[in-house]
VMD Tcl script that builds the backbone (N, CA, C; Angstrom):
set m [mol new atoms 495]
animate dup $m
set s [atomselect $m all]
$s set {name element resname resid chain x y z} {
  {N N UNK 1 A -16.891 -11.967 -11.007}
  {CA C UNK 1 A -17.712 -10.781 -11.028}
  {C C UNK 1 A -16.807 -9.553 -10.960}
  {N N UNK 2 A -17.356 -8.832 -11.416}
  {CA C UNK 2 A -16.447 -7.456 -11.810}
  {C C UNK 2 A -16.323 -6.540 -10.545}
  {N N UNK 3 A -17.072 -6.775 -9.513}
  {CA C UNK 3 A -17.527 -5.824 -8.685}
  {C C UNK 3 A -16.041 -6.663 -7.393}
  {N N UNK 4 A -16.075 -7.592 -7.131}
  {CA C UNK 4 A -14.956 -8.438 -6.801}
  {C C UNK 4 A -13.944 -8.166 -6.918}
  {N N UNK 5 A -13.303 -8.518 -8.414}
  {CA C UNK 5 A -12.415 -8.108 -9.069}
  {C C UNK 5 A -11.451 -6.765 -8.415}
  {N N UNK 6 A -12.680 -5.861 -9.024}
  {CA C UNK 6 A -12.449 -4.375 -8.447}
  {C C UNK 6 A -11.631 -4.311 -7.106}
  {N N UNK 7 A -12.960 -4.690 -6.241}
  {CA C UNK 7 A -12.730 -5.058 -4.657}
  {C C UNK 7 A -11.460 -5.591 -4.165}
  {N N UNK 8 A -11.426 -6.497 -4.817}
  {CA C UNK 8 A -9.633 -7.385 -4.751}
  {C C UNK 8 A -8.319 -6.412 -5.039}
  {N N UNK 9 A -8.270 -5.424 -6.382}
  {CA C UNK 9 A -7.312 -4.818 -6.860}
  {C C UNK 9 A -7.486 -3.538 -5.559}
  {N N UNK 10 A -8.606 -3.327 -5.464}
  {CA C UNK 10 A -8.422 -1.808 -4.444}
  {C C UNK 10 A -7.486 -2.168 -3.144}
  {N N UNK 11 A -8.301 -3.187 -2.735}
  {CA C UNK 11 A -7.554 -3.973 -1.385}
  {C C UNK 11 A -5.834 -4.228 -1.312}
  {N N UNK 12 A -5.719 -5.243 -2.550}
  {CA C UNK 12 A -3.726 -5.403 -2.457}
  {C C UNK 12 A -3.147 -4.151 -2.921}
  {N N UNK 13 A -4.150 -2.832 -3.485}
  {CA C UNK 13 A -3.218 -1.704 -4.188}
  {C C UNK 13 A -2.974 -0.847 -2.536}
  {N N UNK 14 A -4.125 -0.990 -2.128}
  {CA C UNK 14 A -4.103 -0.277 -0.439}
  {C C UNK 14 A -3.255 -0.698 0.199}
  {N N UNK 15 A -3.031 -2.082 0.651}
  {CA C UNK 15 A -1.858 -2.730 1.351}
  {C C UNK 15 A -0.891 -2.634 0.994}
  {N N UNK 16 A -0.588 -2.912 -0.324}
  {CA C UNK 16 A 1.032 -2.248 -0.903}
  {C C UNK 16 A 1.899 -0.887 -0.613}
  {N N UNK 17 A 0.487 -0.022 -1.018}
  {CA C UNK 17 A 1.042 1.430 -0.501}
  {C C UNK 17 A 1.024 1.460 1.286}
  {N N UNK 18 A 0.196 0.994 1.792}
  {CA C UNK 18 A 0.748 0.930 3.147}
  {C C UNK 18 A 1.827 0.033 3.631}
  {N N UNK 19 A 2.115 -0.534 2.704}
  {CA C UNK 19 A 3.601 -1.764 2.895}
  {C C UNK 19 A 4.547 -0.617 2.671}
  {N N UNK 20 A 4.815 0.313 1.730}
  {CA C UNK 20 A 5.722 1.145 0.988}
  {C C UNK 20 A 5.644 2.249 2.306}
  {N N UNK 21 A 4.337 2.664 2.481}
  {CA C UNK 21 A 4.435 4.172 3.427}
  {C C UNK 21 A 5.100 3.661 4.623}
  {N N UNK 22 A 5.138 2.292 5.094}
  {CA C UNK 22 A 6.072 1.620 5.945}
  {C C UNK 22 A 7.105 1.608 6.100}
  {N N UNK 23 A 7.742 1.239 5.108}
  {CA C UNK 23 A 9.034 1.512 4.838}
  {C C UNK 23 A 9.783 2.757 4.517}
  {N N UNK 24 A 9.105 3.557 3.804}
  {CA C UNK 24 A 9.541 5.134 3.796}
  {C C UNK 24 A 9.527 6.069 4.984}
  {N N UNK 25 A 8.489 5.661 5.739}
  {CA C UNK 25 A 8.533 6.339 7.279}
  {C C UNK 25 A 9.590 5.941 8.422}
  {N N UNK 26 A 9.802 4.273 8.158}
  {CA C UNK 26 A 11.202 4.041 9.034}
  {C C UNK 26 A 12.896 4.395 8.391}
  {N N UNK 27 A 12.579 4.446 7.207}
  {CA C UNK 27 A 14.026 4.945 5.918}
  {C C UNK 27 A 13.776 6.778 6.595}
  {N N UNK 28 A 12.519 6.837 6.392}
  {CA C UNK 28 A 12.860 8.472 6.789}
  {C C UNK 28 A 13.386 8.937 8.182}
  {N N UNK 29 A 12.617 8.050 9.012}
  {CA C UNK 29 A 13.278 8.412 10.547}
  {C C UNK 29 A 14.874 7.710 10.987}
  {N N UNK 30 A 15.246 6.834 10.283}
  {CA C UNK 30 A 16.460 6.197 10.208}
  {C C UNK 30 A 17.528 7.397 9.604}
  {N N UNK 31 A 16.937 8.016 8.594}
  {CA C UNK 31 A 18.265 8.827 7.982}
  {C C UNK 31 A 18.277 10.097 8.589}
  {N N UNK 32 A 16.751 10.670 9.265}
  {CA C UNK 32 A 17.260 11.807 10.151}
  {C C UNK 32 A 17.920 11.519 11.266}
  {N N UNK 33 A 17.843 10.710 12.021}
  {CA C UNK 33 A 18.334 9.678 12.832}
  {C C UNK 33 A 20.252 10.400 12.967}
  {N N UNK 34 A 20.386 9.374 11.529}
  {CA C UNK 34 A 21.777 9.206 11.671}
  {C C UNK 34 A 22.548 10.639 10.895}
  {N N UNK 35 A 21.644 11.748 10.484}
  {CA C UNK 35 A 22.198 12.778 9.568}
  {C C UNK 35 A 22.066 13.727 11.230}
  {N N UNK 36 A 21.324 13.377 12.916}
  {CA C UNK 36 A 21.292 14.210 13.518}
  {C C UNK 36 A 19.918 15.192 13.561}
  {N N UNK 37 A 19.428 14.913 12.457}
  {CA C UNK 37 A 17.681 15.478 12.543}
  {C C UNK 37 A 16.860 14.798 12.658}
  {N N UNK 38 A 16.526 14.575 13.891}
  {CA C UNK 38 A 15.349 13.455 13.880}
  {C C UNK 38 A 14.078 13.891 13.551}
  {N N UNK 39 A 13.226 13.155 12.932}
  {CA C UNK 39 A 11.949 13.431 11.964}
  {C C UNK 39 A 10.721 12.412 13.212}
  {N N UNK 40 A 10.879 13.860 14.264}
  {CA C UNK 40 A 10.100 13.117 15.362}
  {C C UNK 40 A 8.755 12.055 15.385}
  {N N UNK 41 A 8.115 12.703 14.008}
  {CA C UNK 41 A 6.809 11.627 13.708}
  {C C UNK 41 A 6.612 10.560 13.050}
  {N N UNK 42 A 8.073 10.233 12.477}
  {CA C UNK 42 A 8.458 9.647 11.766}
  {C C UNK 42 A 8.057 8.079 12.355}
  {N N UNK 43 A 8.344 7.780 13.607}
  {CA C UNK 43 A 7.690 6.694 13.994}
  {C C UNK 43 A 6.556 6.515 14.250}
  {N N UNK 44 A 5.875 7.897 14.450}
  {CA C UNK 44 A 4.295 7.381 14.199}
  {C C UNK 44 A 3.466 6.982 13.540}
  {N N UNK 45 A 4.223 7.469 12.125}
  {CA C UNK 45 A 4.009 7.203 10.911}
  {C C UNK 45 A 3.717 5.949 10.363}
  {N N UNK 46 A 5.225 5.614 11.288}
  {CA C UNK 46 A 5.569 3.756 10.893}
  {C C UNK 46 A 4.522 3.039 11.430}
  {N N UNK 47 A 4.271 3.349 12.430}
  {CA C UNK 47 A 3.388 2.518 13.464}
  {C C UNK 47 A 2.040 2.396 12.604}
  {N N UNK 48 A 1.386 3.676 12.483}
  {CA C UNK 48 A 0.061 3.907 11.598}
  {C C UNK 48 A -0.093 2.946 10.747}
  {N N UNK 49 A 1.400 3.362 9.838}
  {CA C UNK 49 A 1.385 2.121 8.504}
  {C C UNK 49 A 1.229 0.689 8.500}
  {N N UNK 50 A 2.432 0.723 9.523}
  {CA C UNK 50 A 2.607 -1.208 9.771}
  {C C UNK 50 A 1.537 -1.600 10.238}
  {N N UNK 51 A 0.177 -1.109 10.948}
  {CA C UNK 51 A -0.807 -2.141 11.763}
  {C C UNK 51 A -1.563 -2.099 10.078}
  {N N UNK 52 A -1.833 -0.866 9.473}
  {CA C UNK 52 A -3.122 -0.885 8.368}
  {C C UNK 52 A -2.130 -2.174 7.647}
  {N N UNK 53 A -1.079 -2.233 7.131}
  {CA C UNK 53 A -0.573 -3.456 6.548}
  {C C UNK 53 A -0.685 -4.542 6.905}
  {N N UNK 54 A -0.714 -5.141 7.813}
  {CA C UNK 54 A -0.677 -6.135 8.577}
  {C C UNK 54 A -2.224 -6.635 9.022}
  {N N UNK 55 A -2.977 -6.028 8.479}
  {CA C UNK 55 A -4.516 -6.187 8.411}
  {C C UNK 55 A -4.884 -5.997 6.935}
  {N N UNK 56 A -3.920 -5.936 6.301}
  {CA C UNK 56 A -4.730 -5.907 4.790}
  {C C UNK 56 A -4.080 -7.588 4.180}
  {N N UNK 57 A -2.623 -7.651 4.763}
  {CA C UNK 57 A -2.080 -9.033 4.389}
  {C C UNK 57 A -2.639 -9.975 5.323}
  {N N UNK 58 A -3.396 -9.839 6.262}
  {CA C UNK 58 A -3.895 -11.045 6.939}
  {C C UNK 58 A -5.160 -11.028 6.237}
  {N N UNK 59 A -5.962 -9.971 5.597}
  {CA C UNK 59 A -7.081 -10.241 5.050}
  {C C UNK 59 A -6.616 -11.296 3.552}
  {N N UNK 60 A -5.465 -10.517 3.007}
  {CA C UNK 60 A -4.925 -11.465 1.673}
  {C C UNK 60 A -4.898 -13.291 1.843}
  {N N UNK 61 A -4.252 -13.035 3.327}
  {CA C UNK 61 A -3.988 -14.392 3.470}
  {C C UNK 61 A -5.250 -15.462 3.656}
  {N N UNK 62 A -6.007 -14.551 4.759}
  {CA C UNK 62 A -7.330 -15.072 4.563}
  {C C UNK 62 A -8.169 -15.877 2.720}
  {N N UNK 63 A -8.530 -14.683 1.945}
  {CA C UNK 63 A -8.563 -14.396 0.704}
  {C C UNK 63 A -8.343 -16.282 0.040}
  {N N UNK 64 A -6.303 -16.378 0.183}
  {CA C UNK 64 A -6.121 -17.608 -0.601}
  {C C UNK 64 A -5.795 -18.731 0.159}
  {N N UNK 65 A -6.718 -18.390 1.705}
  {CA C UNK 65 A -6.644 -19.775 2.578}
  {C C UNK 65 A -4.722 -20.255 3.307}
  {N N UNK 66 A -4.181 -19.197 3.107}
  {CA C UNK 66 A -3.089 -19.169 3.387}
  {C C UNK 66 A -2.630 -19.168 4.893}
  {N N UNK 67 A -3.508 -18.558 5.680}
  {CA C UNK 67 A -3.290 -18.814 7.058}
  {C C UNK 67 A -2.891 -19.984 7.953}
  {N N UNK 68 A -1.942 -20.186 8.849}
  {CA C UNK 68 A -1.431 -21.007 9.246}
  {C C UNK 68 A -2.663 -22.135 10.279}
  {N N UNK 69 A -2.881 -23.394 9.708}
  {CA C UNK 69 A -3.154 -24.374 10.486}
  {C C UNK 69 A -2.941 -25.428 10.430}
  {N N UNK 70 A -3.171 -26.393 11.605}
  {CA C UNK 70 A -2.435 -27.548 12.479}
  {C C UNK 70 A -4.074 -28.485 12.182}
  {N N UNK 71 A -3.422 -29.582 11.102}
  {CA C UNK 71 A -4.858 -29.836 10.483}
  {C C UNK 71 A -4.388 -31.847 10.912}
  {N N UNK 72 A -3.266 -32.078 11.429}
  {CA C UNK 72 A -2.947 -33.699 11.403}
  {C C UNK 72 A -3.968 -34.541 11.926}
  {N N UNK 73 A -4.520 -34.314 12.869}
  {CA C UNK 73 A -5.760 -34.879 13.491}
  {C C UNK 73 A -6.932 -34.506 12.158}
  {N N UNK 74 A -7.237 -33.650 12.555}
  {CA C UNK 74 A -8.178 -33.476 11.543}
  {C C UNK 74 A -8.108 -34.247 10.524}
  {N N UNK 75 A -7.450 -33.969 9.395}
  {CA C UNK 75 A -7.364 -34.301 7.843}
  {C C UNK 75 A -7.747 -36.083 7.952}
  {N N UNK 76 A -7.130 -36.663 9.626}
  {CA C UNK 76 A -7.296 -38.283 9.476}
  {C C UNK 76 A -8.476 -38.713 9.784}
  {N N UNK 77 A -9.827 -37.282 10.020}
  {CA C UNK 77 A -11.133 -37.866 9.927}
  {C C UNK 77 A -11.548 -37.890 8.789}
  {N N UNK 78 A -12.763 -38.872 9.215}
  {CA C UNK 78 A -13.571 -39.014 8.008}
  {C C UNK 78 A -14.095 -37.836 7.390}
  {N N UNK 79 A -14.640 -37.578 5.914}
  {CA C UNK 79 A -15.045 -36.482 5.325}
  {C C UNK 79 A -16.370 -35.658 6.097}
  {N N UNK 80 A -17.338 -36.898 7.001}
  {CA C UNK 80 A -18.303 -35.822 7.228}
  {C C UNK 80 A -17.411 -34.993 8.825}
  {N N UNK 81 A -16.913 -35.665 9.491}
  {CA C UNK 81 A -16.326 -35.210 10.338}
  {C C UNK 81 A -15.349 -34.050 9.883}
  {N N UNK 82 A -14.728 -34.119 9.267}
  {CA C UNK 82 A -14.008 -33.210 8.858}
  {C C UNK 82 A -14.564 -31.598 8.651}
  {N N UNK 83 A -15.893 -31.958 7.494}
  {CA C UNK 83 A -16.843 -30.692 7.191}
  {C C UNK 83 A -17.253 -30.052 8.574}
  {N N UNK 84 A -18.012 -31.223 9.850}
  {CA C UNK 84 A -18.381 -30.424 10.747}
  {C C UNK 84 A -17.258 -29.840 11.435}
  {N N UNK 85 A -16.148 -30.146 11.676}
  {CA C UNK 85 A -15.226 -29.413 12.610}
  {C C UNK 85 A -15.080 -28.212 11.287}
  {N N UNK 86 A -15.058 -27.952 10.332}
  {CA C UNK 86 A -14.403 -27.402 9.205}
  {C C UNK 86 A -15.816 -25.866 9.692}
  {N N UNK 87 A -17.139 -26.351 10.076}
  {CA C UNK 87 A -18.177 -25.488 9.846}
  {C C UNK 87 A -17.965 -24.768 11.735}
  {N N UNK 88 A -17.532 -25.779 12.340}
  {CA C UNK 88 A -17.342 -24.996 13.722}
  {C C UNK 88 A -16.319 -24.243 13.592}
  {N N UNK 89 A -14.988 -24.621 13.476}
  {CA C UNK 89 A -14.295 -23.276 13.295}
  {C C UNK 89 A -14.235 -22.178 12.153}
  {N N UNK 90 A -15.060 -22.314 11.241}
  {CA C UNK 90 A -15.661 -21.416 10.202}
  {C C UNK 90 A -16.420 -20.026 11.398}
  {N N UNK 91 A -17.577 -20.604 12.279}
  {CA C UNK 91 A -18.545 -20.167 13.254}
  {C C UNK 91 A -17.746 -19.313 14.232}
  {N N UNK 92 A -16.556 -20.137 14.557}
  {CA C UNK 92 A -15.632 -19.296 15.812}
  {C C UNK 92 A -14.970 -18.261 15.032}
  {N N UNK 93 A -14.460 -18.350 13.949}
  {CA C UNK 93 A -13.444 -17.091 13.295}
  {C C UNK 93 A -14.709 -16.447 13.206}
  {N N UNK 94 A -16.042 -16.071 12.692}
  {CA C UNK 94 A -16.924 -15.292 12.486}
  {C C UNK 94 A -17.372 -14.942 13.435}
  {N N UNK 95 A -17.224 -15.333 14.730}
  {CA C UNK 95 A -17.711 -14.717 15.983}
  {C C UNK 95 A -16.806 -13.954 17.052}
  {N N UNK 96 A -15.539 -14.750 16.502}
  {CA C UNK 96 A -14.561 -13.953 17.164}
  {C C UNK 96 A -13.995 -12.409 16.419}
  {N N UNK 97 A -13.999 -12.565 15.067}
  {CA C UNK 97 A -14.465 -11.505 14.116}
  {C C UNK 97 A -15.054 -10.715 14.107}
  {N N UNK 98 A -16.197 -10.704 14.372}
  {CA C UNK 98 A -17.539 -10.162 14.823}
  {C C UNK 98 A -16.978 -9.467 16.610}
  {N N UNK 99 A -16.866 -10.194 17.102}
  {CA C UNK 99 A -16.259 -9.498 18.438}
  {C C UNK 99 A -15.583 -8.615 18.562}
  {N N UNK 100 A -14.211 -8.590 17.892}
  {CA C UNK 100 A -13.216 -7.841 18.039}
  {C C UNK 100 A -13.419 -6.668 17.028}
  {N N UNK 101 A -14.853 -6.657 16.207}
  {CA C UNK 101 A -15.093 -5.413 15.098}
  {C C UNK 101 A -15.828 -4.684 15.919}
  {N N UNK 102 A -16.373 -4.978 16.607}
  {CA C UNK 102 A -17.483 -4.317 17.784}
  {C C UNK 102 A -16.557 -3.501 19.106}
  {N N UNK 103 A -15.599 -4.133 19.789}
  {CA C UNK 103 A -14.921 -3.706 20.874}
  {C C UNK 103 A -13.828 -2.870 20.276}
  {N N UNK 104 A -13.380 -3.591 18.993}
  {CA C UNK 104 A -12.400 -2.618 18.343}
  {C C UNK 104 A -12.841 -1.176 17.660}
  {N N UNK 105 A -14.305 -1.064 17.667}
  {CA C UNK 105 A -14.896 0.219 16.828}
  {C C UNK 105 A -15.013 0.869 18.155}
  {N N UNK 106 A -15.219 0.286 19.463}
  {CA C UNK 106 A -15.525 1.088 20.753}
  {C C UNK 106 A -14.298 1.893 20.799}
  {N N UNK 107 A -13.141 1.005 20.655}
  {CA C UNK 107 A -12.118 1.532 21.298}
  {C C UNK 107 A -11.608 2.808 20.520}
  {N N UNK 108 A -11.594 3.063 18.796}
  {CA C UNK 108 A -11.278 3.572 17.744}
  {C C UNK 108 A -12.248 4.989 18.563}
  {N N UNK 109 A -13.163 4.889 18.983}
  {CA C UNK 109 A -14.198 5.937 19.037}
  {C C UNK 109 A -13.486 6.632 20.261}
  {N N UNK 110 A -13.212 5.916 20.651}
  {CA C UNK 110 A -12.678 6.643 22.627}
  {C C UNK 110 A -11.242 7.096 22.517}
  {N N UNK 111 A -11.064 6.102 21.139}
  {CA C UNK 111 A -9.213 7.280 21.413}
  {C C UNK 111 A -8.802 8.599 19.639}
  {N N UNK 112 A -10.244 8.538 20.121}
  {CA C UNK 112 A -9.941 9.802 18.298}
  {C C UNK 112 A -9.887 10.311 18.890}
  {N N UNK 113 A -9.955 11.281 20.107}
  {CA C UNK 113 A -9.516 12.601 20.687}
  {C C UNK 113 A -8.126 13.111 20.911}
  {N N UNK 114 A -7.533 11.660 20.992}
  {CA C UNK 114 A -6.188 11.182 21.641}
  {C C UNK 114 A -5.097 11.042 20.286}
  {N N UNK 115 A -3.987 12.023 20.890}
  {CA C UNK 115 A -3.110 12.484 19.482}
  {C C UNK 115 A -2.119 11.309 19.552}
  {N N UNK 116 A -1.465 11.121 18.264}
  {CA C UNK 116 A -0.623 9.970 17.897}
  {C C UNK 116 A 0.436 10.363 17.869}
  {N N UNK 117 A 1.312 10.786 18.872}
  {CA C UNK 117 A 2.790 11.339 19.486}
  {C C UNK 117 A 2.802 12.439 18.652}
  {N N UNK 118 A 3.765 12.987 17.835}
  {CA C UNK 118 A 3.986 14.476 17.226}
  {C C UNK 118 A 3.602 14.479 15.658}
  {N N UNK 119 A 2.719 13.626 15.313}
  {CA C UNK 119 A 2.160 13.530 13.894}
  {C C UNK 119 A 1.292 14.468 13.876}
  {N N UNK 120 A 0.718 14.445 15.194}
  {CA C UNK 120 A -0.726 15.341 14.957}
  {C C UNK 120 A -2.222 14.595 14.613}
  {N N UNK 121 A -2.099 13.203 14.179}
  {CA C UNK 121 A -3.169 12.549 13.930}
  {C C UNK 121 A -3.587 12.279 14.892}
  {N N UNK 122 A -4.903 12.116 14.510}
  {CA C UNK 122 A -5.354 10.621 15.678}
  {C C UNK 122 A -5.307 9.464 16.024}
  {N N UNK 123 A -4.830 8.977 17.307}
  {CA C UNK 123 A -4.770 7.412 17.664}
  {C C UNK 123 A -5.823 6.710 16.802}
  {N N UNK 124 A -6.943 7.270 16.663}
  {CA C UNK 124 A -8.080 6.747 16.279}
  {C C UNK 124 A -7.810 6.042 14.902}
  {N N UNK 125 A -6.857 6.636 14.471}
  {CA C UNK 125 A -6.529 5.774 13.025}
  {C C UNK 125 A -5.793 4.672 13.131}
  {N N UNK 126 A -5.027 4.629 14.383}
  {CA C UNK 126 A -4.188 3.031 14.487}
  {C C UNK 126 A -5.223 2.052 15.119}
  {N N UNK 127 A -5.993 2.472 16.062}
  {CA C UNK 127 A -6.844 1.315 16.676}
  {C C UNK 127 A -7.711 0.751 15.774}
  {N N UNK 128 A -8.491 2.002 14.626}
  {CA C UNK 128 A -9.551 2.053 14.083}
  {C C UNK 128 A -8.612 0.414 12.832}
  {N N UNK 129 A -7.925 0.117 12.382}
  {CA C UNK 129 A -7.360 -0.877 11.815}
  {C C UNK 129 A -8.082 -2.197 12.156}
  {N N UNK 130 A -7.842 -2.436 13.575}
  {CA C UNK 130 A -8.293 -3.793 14.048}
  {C C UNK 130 A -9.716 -4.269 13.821}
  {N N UNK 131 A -11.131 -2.905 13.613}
  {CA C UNK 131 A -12.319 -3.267 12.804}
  {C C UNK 131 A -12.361 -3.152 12.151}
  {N N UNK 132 A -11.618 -2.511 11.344}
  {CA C UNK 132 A -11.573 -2.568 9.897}
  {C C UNK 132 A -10.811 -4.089 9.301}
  {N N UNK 133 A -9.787 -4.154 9.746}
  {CA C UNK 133 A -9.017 -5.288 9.414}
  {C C UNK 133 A -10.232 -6.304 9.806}
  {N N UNK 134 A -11.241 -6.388 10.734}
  {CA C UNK 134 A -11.672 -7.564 11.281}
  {C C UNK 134 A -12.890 -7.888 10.208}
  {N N UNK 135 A -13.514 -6.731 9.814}
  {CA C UNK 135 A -14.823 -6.703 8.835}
  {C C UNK 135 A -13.760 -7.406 7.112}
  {N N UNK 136 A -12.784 -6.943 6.979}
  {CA C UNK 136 A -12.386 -7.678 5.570}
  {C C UNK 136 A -12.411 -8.893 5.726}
  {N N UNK 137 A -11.694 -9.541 7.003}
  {CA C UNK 137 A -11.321 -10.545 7.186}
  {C C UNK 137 A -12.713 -11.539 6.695}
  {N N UNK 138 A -14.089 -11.011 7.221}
  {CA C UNK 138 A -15.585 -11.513 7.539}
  {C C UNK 138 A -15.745 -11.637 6.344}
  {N N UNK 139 A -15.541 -10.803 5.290}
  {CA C UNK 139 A -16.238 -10.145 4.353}
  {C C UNK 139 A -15.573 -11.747 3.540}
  {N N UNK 140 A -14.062 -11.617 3.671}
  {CA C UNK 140 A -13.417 -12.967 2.944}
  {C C UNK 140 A -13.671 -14.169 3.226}
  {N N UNK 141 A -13.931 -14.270 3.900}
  {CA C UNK 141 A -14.076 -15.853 4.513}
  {C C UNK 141 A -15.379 -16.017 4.366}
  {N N UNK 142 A -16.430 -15.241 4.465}
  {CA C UNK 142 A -17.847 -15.670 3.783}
  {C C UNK 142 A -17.950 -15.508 2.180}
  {N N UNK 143 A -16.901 -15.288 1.496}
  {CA C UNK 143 A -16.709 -15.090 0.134}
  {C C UNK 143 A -16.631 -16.588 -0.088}
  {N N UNK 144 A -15.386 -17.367 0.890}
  {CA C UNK 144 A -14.806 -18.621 0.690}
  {C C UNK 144 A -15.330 -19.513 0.751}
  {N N UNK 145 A -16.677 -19.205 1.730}
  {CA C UNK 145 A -17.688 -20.043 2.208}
  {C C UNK 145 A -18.501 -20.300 1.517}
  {N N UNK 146 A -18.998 -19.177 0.845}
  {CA C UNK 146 A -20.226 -19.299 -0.305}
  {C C UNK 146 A -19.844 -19.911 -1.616}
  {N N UNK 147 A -18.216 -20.148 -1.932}
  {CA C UNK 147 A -17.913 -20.352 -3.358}
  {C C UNK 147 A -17.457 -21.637 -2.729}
  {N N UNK 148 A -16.889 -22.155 -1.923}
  {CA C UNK 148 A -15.839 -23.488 -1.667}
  {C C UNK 148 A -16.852 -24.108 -0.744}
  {N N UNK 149 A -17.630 -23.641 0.142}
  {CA C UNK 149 A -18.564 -24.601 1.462}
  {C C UNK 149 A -17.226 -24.349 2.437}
  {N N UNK 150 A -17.557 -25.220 3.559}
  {CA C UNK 150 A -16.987 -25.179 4.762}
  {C C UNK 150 A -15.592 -25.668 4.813}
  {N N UNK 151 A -15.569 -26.572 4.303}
  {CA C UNK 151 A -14.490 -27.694 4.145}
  {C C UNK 151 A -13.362 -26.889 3.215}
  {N N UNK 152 A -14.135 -26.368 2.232}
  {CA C UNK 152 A -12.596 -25.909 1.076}
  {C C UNK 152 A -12.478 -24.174 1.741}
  {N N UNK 153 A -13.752 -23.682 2.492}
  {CA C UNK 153 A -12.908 -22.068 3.300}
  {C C UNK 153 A -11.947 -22.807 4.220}
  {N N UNK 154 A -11.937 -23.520 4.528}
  {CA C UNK 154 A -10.915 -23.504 5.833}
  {C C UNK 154 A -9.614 -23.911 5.490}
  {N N UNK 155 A -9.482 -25.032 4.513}
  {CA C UNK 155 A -8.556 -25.682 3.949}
  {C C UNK 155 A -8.593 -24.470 2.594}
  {N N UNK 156 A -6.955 -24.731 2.388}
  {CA C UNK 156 A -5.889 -24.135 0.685}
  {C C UNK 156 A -5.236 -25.372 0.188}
  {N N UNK 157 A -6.163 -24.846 -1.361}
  {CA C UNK 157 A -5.273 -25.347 -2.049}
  {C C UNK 157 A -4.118 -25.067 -2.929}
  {N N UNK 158 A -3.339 -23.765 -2.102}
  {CA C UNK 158 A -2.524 -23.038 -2.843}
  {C C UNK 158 A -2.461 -22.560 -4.081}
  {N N UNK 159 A -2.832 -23.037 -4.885}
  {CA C UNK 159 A -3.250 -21.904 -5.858}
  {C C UNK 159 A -3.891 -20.541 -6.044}
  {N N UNK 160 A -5.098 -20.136 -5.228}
  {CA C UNK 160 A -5.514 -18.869 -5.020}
  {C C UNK 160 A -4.529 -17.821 -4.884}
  {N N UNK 161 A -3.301 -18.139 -4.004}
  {CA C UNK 161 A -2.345 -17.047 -3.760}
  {C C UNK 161 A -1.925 -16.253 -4.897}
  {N N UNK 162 A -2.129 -17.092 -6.092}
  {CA C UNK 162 A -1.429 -16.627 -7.326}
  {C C UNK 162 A -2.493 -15.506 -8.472}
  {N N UNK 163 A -3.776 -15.638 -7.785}
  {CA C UNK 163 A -4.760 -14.916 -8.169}
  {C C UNK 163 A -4.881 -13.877 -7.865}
  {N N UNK 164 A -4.617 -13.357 -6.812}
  {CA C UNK 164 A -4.302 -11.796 -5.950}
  {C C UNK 164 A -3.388 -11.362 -6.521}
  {N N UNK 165 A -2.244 -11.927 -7.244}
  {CA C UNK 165 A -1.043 -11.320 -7.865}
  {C C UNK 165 A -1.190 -10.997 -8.632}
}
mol reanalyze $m
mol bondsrecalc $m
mol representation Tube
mol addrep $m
């Protein structure tokens, strides 16, 4: 679907440039650094960047089932066993998801007043990451759910990774 599609390219084009504004904010505070001008916001910068990154590549990873799990027990049950443990921890990432988008939007709200060292922004934009990051995460994994069922969201079959690219 086109609307997907879209959705997908906006997402890895967002994370990239926050992968890049990452790296240009620690290259920038590194060379005032060592030229003797330090580019005081320069780490706030970094900070800002690196959490929005690090919530757009865990949503990616999510995305092509790439996330790290410990499946040896598992995989040696039988298939219906497998699906139900596959649909319970489907239930726990969506609730724990769901949790941390709720406490994490509390927290985003209580520290926008609150400045982000000498940038001048608001904290509110680094916390505000963790519900945001937590709603993509939801948004993907019920994508995975509805197209694969329980069993193929939880489990990769490595190939997807190559579809985001």
């Amino acid at each position: 679907m086109i609307f997907w599609k879209l959705y997908d390219w906006i997402e890895l084009t967002v994370g990239l440039l926050a992968l890049a504004a990452t790296v240009a904010a620690v290259l920038v505070a590194a060379v005032g650094r060592s030229l003797g001008m330090p580019v005081t916001s320069a780490p706030q910068f970094a900070q800002l960047f690196l959490i929005w990154t690090v919530m757009f590549g865990a949503d990616l990873a999510m995305k092509s089932g790439a996330h790290i799990r410990v499946s040896a027990l598992v995989d040696q049950a039988p298939p219906r066993l497998q699906a139900a443990l596959a649909a319970i921890h489907a239930a726990m990432i969506l609730g724990f998801l769901g949790f941390i988008s709720l406490l994490g939007w509390q927290l985003s709200m209580s520290n926008w007043q609150r400045e982000l060292g000498a940038s001048g922004l608001s904290y509110g934009l680094v916390t505000l990451a963790v519900p945001a990051g937590a709603a993509l995460l939801i948004v993907s994994l019920l994508r995975r759910l509805v197209g694969q069922g329980f069993l193929g969201a939880i489990t990769s079959d490595g190939d997807e990774s190559e579809e985001l690219l």
